[in-house]
TIVO-2410 file (N, C-alpha, C; in nm, 3 decimals):
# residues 144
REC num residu      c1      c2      c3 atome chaine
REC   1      X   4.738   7.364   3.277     N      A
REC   1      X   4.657   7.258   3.228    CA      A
REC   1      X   4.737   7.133   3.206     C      A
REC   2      X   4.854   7.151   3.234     N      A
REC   2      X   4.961   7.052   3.180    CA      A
REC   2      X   4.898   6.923   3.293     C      A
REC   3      X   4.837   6.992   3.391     N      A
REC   3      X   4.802   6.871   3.470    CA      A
REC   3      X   4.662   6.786   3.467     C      A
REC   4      X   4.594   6.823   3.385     N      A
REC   4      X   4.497   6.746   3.370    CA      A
REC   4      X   4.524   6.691   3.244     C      A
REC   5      X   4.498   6.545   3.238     N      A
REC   5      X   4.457   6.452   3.138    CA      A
REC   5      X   4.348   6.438   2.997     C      A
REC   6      X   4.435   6.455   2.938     N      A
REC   6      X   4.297   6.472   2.847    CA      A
REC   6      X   4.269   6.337   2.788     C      A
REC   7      X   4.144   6.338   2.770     N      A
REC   7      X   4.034   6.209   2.735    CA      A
REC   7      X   4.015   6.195   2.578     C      A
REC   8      X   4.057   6.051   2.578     N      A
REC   8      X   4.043   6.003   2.471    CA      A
REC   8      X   3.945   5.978   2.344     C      A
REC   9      X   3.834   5.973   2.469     N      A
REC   9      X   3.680   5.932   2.441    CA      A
REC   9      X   3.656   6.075   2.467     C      A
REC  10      X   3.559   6.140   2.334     N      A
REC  10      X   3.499   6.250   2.326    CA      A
REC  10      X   3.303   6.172   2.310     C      A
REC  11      X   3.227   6.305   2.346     N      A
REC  11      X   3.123   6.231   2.317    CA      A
REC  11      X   3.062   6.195   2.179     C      A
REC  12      X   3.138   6.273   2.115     N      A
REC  12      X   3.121   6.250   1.935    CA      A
REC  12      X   3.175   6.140   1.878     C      A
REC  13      X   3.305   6.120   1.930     N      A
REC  13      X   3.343   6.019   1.895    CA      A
REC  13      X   3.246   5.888   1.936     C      A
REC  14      X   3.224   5.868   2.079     N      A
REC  14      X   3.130   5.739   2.119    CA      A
REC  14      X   3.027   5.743   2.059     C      A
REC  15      X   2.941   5.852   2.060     N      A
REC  15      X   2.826   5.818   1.952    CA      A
REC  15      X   2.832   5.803   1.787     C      A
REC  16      X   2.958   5.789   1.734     N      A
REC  16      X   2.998   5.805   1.595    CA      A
REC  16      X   3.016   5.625   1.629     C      A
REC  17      X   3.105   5.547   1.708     N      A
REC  17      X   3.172   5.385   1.727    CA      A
REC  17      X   3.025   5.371   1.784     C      A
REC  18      X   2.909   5.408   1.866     N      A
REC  18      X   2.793   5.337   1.863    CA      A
REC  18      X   2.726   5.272   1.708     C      A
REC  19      X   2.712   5.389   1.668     N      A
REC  19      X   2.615   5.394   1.543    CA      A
REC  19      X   2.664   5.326   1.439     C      A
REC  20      X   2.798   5.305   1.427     N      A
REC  20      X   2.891   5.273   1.350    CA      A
REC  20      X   2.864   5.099   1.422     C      A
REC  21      X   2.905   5.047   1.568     N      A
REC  21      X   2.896   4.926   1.622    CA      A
REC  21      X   2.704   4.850   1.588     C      A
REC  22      X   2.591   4.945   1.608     N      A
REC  22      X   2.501   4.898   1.564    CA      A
REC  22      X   2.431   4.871   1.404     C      A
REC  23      X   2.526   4.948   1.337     N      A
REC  23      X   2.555   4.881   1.195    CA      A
REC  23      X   2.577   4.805   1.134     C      A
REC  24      X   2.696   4.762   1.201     N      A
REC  24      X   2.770   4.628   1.201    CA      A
REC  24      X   2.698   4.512   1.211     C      A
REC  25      X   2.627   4.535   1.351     N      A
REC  25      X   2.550   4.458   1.387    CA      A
REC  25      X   2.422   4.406   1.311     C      A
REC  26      X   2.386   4.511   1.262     N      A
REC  26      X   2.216   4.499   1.222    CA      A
REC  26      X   2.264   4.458   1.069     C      A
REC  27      X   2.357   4.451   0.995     N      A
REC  27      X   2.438   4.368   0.874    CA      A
REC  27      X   2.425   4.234   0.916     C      A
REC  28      X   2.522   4.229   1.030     N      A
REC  28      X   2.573   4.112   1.053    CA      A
REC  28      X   2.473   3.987   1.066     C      A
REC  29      X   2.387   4.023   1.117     N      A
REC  29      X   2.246   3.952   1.222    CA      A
REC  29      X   2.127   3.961   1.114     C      A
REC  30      X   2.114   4.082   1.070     N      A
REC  30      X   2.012   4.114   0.988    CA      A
REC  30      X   1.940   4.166   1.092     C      A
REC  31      X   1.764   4.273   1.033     N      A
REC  31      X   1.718   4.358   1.117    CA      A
REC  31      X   1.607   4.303   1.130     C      A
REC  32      X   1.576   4.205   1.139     N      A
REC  32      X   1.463   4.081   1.190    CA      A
REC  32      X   1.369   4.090   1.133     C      A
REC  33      X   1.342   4.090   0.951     N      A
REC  33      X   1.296   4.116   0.884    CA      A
REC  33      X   1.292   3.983   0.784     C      A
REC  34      X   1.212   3.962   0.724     N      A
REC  34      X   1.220   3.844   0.630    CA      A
REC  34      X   1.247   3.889   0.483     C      A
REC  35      X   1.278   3.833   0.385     N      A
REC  35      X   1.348   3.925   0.259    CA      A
REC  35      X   1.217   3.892   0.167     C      A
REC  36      X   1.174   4.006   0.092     N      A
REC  36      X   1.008   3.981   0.073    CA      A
REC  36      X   1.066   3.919  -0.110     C      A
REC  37      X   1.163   3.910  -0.159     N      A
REC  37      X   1.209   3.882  -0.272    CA      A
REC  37      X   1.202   3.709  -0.260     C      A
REC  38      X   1.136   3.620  -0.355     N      A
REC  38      X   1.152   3.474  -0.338    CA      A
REC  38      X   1.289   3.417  -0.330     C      A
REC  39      X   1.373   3.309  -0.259     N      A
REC  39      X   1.451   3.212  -0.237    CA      A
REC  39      X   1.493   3.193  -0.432     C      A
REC  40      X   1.587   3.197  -0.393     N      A
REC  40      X   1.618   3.167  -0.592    CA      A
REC  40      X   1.685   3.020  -0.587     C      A
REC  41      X   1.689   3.010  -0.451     N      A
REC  41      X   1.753   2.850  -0.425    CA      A
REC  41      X   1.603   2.748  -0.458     C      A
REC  42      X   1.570   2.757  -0.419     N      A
REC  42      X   1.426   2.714  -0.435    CA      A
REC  42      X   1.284   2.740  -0.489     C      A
REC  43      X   1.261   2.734  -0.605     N      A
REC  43      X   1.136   2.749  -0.663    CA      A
REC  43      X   1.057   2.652  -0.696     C      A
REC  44      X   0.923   2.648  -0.780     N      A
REC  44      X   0.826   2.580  -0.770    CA      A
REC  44      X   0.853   2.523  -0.916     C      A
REC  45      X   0.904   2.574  -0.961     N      A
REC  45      X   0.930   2.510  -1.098    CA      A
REC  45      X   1.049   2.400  -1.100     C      A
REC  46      X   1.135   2.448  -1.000     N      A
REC  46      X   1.237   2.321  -1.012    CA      A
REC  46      X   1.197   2.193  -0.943     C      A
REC  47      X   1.129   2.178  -0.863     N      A
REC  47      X   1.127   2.086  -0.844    CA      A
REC  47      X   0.914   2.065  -0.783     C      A
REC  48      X   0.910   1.893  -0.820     N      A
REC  48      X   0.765   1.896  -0.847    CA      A
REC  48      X   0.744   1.720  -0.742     C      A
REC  49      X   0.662   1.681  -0.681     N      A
REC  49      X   0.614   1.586  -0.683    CA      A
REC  49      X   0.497   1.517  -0.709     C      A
REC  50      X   0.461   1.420  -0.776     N      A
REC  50      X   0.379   1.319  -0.852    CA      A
REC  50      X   0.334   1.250  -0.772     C      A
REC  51      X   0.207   1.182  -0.742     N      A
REC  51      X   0.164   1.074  -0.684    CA      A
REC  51      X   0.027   1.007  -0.775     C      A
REC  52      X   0.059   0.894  -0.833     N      A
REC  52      X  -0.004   0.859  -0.950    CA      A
REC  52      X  -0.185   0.790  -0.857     C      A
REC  53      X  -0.202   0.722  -0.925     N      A
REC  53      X  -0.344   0.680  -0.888    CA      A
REC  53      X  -0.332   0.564  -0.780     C      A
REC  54      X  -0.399   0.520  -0.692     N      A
REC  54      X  -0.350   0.397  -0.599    CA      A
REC  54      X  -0.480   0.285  -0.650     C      A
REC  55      X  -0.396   0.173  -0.646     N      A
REC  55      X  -0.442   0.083  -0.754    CA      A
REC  55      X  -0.469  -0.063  -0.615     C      A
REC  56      X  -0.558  -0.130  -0.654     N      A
REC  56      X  -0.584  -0.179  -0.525    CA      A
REC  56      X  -0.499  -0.341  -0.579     C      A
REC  57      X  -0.463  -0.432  -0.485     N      A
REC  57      X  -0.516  -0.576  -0.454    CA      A
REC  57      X  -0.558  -0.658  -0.351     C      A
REC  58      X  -0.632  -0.750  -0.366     N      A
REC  58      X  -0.726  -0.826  -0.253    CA      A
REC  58      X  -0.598  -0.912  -0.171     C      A
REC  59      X  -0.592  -0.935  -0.033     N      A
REC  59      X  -0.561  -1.019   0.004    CA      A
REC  59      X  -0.640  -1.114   0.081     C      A
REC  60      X  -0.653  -1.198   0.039     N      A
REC  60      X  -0.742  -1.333   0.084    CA      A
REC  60      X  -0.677  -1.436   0.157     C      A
REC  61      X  -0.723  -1.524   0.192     N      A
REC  61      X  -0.648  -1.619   0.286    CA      A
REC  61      X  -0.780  -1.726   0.292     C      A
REC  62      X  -0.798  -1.821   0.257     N      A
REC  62      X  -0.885  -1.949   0.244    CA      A
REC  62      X  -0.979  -1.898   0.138     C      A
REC  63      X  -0.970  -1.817   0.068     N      A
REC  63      X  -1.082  -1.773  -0.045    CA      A
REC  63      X  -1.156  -1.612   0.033     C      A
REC  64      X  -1.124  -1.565   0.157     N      A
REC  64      X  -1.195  -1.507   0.244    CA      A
REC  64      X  -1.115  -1.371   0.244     C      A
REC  65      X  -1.143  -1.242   0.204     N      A
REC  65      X  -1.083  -1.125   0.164    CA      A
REC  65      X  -1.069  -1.070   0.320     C      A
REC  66      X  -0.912  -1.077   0.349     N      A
REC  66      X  -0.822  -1.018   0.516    CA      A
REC  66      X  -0.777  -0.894   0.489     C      A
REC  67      X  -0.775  -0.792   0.366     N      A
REC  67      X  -0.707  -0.706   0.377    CA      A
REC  67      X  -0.677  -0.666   0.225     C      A
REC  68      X  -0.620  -0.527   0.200     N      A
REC  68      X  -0.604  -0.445   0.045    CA      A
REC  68      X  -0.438  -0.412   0.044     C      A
REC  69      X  -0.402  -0.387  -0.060     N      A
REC  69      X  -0.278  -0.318  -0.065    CA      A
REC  69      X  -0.326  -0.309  -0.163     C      A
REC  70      X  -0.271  -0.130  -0.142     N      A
REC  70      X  -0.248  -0.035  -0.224    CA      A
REC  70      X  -0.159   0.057  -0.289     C      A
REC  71      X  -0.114   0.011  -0.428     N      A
REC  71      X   0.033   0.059  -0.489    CA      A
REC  71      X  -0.022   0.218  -0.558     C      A
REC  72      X   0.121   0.298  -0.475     N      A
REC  72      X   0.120   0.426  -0.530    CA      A
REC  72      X   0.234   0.406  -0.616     C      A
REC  73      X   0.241   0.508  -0.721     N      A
REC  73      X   0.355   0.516  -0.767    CA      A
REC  73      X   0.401   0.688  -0.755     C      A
REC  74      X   0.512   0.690  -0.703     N      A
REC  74      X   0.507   0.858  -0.666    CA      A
REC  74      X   0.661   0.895  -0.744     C      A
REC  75      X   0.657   0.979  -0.793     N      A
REC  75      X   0.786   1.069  -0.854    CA      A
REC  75      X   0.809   1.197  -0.849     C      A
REC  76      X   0.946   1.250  -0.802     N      A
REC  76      X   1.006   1.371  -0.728    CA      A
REC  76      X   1.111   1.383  -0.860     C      A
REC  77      X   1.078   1.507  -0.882     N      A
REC  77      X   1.121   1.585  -0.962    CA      A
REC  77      X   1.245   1.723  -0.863     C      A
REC  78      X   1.382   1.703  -0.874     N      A
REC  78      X   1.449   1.802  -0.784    CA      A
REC  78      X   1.578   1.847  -0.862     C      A
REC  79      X   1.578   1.978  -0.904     N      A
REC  79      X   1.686   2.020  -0.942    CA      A
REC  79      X   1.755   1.935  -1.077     C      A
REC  80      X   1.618   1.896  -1.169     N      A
REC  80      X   1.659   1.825  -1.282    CA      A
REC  80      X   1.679   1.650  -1.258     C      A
REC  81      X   1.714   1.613  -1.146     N      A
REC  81      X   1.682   1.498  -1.127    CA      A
REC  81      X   1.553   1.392  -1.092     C      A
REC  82      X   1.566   1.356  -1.152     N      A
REC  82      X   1.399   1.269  -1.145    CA      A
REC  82      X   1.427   1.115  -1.093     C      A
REC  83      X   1.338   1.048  -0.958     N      A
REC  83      X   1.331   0.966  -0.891    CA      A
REC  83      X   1.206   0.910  -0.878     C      A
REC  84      X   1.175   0.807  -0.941     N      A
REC  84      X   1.062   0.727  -0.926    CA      A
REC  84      X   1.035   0.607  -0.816     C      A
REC  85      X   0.956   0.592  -0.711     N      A
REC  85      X   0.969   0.479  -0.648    CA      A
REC  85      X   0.801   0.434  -0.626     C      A
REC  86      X   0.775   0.288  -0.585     N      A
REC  86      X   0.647   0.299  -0.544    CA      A
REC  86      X   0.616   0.256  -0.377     C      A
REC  87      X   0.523   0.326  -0.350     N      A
REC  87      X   0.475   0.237  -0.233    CA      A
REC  87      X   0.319   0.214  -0.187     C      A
REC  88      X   0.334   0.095  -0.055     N      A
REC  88      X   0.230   0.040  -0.095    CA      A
REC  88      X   0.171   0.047   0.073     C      A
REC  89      X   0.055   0.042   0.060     N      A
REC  89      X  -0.043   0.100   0.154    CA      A
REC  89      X  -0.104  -0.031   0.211     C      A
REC  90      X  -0.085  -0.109   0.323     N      A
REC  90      X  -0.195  -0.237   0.293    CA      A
REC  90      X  -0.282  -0.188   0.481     C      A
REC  91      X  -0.376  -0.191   0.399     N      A
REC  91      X  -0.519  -0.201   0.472    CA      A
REC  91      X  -0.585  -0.315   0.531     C      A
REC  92      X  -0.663  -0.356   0.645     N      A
REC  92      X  -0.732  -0.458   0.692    CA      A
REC  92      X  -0.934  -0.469   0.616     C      A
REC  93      X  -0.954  -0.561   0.588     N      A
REC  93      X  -1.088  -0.567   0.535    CA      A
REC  93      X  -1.203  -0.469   0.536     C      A
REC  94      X  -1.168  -0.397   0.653     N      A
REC  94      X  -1.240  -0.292   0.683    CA      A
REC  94      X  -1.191  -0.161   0.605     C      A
REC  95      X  -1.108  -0.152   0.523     N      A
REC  95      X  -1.033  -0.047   0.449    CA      A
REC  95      X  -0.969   0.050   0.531     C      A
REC  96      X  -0.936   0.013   0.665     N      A
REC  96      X  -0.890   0.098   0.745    CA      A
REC  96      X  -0.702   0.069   0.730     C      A
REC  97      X  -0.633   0.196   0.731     N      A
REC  97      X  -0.494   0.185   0.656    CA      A
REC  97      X  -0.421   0.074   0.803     C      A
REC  98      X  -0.302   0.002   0.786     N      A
REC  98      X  -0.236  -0.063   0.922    CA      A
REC  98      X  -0.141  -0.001   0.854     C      A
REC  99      X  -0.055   0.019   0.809     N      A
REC  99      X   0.077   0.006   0.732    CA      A
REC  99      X   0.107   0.047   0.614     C      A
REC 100      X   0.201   0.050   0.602     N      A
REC 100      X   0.312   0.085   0.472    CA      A
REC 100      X   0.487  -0.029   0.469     C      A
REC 101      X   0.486  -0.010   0.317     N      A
REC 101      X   0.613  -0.044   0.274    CA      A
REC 101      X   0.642  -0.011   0.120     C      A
REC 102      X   0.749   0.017   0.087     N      A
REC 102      X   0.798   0.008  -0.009    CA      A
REC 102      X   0.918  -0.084  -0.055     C      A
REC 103      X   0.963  -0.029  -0.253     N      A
REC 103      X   0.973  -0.078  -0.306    CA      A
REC 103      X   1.119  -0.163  -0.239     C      A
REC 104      X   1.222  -0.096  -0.128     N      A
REC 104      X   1.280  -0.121  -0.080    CA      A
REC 104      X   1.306  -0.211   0.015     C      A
REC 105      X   1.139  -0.241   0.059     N      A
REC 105      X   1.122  -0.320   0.156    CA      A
REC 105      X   1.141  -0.265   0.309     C      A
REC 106      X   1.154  -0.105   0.287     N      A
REC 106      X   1.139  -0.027   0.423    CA      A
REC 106      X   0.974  -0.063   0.522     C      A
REC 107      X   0.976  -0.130   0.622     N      A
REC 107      X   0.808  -0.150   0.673    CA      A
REC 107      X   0.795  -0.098   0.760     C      A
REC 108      X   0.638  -0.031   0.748     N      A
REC 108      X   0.583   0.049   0.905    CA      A
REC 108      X   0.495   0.015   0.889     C      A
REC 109      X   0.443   0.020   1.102     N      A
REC 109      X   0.311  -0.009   1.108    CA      A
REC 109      X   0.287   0.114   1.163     C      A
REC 110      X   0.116   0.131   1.139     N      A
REC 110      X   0.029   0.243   1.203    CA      A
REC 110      X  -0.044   0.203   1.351     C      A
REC 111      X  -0.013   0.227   1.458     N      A
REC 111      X  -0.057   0.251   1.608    CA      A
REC 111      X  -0.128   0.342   1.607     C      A
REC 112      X  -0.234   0.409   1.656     N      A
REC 112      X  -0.303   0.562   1.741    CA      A
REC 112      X  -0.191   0.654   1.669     C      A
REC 113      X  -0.190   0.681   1.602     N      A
REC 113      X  -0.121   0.810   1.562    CA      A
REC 113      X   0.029   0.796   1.553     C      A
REC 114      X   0.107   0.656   1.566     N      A
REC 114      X   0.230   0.651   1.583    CA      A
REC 114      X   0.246   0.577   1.454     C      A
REC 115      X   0.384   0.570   1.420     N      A
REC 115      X   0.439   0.502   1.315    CA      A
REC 115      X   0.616   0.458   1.399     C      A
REC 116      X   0.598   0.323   1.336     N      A
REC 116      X   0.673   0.170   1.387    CA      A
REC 116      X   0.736   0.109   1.307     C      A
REC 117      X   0.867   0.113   1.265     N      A
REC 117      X   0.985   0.087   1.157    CA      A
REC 117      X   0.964  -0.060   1.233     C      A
REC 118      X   0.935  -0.120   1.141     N      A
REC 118      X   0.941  -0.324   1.161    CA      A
REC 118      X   1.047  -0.366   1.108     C      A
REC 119      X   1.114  -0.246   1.000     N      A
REC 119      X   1.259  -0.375   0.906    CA      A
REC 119      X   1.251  -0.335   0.795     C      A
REC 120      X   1.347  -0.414   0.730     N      A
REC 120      X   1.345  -0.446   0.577    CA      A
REC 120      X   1.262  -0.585   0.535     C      A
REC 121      X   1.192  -0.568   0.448     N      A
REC 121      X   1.107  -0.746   0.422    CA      A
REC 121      X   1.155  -0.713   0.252     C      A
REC 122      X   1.072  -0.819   0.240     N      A
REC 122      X   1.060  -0.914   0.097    CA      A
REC 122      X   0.872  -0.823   0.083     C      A
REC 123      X   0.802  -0.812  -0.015     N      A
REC 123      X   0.675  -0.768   0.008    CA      A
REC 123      X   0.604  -0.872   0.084     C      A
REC 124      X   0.590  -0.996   0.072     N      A
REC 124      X   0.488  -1.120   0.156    CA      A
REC 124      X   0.496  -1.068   0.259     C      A
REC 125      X   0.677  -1.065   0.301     N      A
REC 125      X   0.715  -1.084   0.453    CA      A
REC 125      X   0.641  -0.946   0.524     C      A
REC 126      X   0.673  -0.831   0.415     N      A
REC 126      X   0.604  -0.727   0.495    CA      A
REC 126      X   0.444  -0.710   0.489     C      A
REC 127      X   0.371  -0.759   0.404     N      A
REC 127      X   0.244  -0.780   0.461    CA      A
REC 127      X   0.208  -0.837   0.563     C      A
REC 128      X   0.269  -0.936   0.611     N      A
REC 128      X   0.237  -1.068   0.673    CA      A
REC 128      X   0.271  -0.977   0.830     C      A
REC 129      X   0.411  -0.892   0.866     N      A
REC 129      X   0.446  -0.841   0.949    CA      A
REC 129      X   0.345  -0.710   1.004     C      A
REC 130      X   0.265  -0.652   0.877     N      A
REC 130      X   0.205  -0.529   0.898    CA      A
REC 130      X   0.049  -0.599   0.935     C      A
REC 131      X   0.038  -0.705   0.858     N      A
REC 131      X  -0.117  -0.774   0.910    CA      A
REC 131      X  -0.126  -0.868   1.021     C      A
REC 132      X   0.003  -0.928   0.993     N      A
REC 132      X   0.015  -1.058   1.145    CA      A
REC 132      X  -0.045  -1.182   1.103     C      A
REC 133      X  -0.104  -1.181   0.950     N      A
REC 133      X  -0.137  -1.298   0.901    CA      A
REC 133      X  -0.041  -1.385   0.881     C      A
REC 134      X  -0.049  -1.565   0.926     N      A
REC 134      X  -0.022  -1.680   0.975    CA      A
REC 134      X  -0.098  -1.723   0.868     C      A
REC 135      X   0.004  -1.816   0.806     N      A
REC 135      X  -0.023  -1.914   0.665    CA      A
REC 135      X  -0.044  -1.892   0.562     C      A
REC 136      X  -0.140  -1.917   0.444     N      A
REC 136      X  -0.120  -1.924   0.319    CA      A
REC 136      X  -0.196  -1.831   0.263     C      A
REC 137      X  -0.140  -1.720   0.217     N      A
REC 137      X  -0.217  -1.596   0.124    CA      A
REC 137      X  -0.221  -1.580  -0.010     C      A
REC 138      X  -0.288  -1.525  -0.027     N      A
REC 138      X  -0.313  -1.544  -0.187    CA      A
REC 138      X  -0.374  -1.394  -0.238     C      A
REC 139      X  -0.269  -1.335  -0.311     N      A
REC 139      X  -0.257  -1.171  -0.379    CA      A
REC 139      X  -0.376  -1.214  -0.542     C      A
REC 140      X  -0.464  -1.164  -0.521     N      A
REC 140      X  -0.548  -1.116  -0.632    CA      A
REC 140      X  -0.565  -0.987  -0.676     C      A
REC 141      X  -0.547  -0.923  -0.819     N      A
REC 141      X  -0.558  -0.765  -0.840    CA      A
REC 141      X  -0.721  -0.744  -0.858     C      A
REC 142      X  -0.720  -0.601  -0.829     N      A
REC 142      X  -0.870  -0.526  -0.806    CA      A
REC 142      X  -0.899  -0.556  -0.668     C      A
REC 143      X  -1.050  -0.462  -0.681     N      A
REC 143      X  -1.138  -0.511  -0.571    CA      A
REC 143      X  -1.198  -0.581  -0.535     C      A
REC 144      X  -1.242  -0.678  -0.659     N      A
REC 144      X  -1.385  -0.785  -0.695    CA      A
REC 144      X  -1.262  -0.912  -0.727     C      A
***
């Protein structure tokens, strides 16, 4: 027998480094299962967001009402930190929404379903950019 070789690999052994290699694996990867225990990184209690009431004003232009803006005031509550900002919604006469900006002066307009970063403004500048109104406006609060 001195002349045959003996083998390293028994079949016990390979099926012992299988079962043992798909172990590993199914640790490593996980077993494509979702963990039915909640995220402790994330719960509903830590963190909350606010969006207060939207409060209107008229924009007019010769005495003649062109359009609304509408101030939200919204606050995010995250991991104990609290962030208040507002923003503002301005609408064409028809109460149909064109745009947004906030308190930052971040401006977008509304297209068919698209949204259109215009800049940073001043608030006038970003009404004026989100409505396209030319000359002299005049901000009254409410509806009436």
């Amino acid at each position: 027998m001195s002349g045959l070789s003996k083998n390293r690999f028994s079949v016990p052994t390979t099926i012992v480094a299988l079962v043992l290699g798909l172990l590993l694996l199914s640790t490593v990867i996980g077993c494509g299962t979702t963990p039915t225990s909640p995220d402790s990184t994330t719960s509903a209690s830590s963190s909350a967001i606010e969006v207060g009431d939207e409060r209107y004003t008229r924009i007019l232009q010769q005495g003649e009402i062109v359009g609304y803006i509408g101030k939200k005031v919204v606050t995010v509550v995250a991991g104990g930190t609290t962030t208040t900002s507002e923003q503002f919604n301005v609408y064409d006469s028809g109460f149909q929404i064109l745009g947004t900006y906030d308190e930052a002066g971040a401006t977008y307009r509304f297209t068919r379903g698209n949204t259109k970063k215009l800049g940073n403004f001043s608030p006038e500048h970003s009404i004026r950019q989100i409505t396209g109104i030319e000359g002299i406006i005049e901000l009254k609060e409410g509806l009436q």
